[in-house]
PLY file of the C-alpha trace (Angstrom):
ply
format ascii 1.0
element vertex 76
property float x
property float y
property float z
element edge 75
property int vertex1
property int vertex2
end_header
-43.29 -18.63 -26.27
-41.58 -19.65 -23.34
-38.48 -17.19 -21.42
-35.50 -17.83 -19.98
-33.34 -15.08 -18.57
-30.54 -13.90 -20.35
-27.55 -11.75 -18.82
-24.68 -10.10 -20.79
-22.12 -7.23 -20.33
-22.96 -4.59 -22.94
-20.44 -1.37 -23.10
-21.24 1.38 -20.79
-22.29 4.29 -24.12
-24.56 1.08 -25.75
-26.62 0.72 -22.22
-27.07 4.70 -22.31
-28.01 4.51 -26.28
-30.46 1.29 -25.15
-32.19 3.75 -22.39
-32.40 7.02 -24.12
-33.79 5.49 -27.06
-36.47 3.25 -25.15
-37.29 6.56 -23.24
-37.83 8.50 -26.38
-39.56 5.93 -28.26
-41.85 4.56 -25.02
-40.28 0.90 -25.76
-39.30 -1.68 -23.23
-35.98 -2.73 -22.91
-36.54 -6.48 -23.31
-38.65 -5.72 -26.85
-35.93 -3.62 -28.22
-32.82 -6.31 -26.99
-34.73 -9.24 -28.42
-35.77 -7.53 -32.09
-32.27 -6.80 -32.36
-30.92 -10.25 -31.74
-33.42 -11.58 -34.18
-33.13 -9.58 -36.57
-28.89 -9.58 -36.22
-29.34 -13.59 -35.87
-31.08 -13.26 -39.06
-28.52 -11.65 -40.84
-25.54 -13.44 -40.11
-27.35 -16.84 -40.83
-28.38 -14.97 -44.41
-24.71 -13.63 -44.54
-23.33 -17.09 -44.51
-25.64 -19.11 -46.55
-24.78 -16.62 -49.21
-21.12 -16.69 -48.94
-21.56 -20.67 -48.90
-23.71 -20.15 -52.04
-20.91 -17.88 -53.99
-18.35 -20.49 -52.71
-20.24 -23.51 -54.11
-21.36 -21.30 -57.85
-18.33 -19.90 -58.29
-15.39 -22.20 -56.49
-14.28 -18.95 -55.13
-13.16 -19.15 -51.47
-12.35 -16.06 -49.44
-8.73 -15.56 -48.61
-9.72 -15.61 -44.77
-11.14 -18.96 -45.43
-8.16 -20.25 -47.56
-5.53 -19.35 -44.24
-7.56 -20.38 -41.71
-7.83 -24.42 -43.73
-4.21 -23.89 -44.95
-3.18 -23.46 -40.60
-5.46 -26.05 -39.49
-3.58 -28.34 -41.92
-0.29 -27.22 -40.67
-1.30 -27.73 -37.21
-1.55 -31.28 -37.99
0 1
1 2
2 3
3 4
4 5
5 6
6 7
7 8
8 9
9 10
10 11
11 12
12 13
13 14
14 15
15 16
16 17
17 18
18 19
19 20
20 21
21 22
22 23
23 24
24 25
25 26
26 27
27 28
28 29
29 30
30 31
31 32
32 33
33 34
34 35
35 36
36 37
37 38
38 39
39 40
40 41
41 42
42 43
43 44
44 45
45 46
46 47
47 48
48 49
49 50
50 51
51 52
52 53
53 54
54 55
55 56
56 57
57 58
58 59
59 60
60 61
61 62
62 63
63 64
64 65
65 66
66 67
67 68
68 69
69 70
70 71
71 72
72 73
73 74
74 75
């Protein structure tokens, strides 16, 4: 699979965590950064097919999703 170069500002204590663990475990940086965005990418598309699943079984909409339609209507 094909690369392309990423850049991002991480916090300061995360970048530490990122080296002491790769040190420790003898893993590269770039392994460790991409498994995690999988793997995070993974969950939050899971996350929200399920919610979308409840929503559509049940008719049950989260309240966070009932203020955020009832102010884009307002907005109109």
């Amino acid at each position: 699979m094909k690369e392309v170069p990423f850049a991002t500002r991480i916090p300061e204590d995360l970048a530490k965590d990122l080296d002491v663990a790769c040190r420790r475990l003898g893993l590269r940086k770039n392994f460790v950064v991409t498994t995690a965005l999988r793997e995070t990418i993974e969950e939050l598309l899971d996350a929200a097919e399920l919610r979308r699943a409840v929503r559509e079984a049940t008719g049950f909409h989260p309240w966070e999703d009932v203020k955020r339609q009832a102010s884009r209507r307002s907005a109109r």
